[in-house]
C-alpha positions in Angstrom: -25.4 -8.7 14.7 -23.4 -8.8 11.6 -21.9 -12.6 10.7 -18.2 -12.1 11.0 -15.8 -13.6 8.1 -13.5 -15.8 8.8 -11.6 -15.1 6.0 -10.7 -10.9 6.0 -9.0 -9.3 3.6 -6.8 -5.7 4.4 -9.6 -3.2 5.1 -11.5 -5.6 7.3 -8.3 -6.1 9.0 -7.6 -2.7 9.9 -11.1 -2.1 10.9 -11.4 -5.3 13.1 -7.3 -3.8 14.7 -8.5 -0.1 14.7 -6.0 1.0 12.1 -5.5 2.2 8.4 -4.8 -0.3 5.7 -1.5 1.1 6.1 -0.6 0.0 9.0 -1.9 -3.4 8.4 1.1 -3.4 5.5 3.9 -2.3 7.9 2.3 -5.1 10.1 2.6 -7.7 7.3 6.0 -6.6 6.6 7.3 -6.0 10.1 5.8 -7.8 12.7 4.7 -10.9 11.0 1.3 -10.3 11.0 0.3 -13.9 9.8 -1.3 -13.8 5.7 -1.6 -14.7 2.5 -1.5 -13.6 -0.8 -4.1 -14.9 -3.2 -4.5 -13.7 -6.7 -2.5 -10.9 -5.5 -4.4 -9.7 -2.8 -3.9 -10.5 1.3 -5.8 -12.7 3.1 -6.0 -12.9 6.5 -7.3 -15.7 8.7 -9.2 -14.1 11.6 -7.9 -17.2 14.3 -4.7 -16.6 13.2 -4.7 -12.1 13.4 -6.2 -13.0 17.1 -3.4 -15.9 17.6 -0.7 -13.2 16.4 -2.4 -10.1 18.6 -2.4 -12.2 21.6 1.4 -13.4 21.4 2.3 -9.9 20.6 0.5 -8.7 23.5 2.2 -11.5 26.0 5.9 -10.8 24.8 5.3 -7.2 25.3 4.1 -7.9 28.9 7.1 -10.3 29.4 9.2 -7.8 28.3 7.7 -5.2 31.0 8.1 -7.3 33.3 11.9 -7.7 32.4 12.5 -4.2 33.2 
């Protein structure tokens, strides 16, 4: 099994979320997906993508459960 990085950069990102490098830009700018730029590129923490998928997935449950 392949070492995983804990330090991912935009196409690692979209491949570890299932997405296009796109999408991972409209995440950045729109959801807050947690990075940070770095001789202007992104970089992504891994604990902190899984940190920001997980609240993301309780708030939309919370708000399911509102309806």
């Amino acid at each position: 099994m392949a070492e995983e990085k804990e330090i991912m950069r935009i196409e690692d990102v979209a491949e570890y979320l299932n997405c296009s490098p796109g999408t991972v830009y409209r995440l950045i700018k729109k959801s807050g997906l947690p990075t940070t730029k770095i001789a202007n590129k992104y970089m992504f923490r891994r604990d902190l993508v899984d940190k920001w998928f997980e609240d993301k997935v309780r708030e939309q449950l919370e708000n399911e459960a509102k309806k």
